[in-house]
N, C-alpha and C positions, 0 to 999 in steps of 0.2 A: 583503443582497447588492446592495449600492446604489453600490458601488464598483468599476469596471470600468476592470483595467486590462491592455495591452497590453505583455506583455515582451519586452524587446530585450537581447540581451542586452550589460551592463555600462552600462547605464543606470538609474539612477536617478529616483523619479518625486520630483515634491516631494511630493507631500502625503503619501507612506510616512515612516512611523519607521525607524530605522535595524535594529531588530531585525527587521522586515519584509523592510527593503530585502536584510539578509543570507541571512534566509530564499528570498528570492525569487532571488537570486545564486546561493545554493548549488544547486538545483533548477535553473537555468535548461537544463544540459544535457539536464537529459530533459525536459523540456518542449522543448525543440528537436527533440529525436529523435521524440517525441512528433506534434509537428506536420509533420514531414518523414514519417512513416508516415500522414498523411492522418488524424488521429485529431483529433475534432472537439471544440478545448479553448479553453474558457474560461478566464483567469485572476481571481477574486475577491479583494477587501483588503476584510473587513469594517472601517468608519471608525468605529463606535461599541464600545465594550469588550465582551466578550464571555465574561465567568468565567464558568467552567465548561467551556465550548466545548470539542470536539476544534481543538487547533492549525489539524490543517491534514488538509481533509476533499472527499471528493468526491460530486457532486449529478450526475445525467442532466436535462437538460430540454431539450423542444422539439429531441430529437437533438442535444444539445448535451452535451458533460462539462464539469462545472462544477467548477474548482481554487479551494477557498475558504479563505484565510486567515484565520484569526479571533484575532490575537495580542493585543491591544489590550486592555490589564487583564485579563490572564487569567494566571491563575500555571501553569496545565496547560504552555502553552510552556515553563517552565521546569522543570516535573517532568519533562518525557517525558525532557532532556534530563540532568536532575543527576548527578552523577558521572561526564557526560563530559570529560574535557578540553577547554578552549576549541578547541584546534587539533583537534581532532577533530571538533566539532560541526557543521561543514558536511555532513561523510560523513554523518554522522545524517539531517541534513536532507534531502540528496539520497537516501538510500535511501528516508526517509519519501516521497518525492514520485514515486520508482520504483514504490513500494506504490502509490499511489493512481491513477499511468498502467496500473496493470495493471486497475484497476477498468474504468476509461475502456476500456480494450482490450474486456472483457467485454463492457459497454455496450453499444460502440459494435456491435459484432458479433453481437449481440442473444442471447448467450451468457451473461445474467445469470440464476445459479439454473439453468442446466440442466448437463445433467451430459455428459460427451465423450460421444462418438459409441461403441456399444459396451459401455458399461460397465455392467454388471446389478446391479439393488441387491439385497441379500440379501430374503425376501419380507416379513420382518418390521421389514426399514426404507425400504421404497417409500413414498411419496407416498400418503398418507391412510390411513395404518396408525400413523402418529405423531399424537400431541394437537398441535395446533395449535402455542403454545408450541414444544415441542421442533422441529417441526420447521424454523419462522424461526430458530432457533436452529444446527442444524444447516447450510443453507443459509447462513444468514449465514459462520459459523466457514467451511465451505466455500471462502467467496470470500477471505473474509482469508485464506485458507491460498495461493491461488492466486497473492494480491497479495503476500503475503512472500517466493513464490519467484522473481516476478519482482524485486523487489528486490535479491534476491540474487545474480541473474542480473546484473545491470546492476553491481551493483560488484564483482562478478567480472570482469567484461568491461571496466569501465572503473578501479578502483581493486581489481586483486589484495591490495596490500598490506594493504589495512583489511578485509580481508573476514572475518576472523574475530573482528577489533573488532567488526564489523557486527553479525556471525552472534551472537554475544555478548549481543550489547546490545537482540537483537529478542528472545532467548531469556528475558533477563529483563523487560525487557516484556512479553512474554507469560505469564511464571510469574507475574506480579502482576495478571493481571487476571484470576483466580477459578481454577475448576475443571475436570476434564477434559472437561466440557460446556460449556463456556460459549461467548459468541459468536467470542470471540478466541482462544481456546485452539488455537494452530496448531502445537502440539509436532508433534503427527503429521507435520508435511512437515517442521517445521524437521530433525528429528531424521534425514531423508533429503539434507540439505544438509550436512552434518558437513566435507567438505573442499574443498568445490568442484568436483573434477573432474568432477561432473557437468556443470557450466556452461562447459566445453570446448568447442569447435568453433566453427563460422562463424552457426550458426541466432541468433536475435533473442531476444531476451530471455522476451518472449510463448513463442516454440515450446520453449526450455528449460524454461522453467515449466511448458508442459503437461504435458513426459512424467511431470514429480517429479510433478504435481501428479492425474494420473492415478493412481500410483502410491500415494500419500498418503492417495486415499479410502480404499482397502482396509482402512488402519490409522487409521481416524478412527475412534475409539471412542466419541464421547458419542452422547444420543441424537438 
């Protein structure tokens, strides 16, 4: 994380590559919104290559959310996006980076891992009734479920037209990354997004997600 850069937006930095600089363009509107909501974000460009890497990932430190890009000889940037169409691929990008502001929101609101206000877990999946394992597991899947609906929230609200490109495309992303347990397995909420009208009205992107995302525990079935 040795690259620290400040975004303006429709600026270009020199030392970003161009598939950066798109990256960083297509995203810049929630990151605006982002920091216009007082959410405490950092922008990253890892400058040295980084295969394997998740594209594009977020860190907490020192109160801070940390937006880290890691594109740089990594082929992951272009798996996550293959079969999109070029004209399409910003949508992608900016919904990936709605996902990872909704991390940032949990963070920042010290709401990471815990569950709404309210909500009872059944006695046989509380909090040290699960093997270790499952329950990082659990808890992880959790937050991704919470980041995908605000995703979906935001380009509901700001790109109606792509939203079930969206909705689509995160669906299969998620069917590819293992089984009904796994960390990313966020069918359960996606599967409560089916046409958007949930994502109606004036509330913020965050307060729509919560209610799905309330909603979603009940039907989160791994362990």
């Amino acid at each position: 994380m040795s690259l620290l850069i400040v975004v303006r937006p429709a600026v270009a930095t020199a030392n970003l590559t161009a598939l950066e600089t798109r990256w960083l363009q297509a995203g810049q509107p929630v990151i605006a919104f982002a920091r216009a909501q007082g959410l405490p974000l950092d922008i990253i460009v890892q400058p040295q290559e980084a295969p394997g890497a998740v594209p594009l990932a977020l860190g907490f430190e020192a109160g801070r959310c940390k937006l880290v890009l890691s594109l740089r000889g990594n082929a992951q940037a272009e798996a996550v996006l293959r079969g999109v169409p070029p004209a399409r691929q910003g949508a992608m990008v900016e919904a990936m980076t709605a996902h990872e502001i909704g991390h940032c929101r949990r963070y920042a609101q010290g709401d990471w891992h815990a569950l709404p206000r309210g909500f009872v877990e059944p006695p046989s999946m509380q909090r040290g009734k699960l093997k270790r394992l499952a329950q990082e597991l659990r808890d992880t899947r959790r937050e991704e479920g919470y980041a995908d609906l605000v995703a979906l929230a935001w380009m509901h609200g700001r790109h109606p037209e792509h939203y079930q490109e969206v909705l689509a495309w995160m669906r299969g992303v998620r069917a590819s990354g293992g089984g009904v347990g796994g960390s990313h397995a966020t069918q359960a909420w996606l599967a409560l997004a089916e046409n958007g009208a949930e994502f109606d009205g004036a509330a913020s992107p965050f307060e729509q997600a919560q209610v799905l995302w309330q909603m979603g525990l009940s039907g989160d079935k791994g362990p």
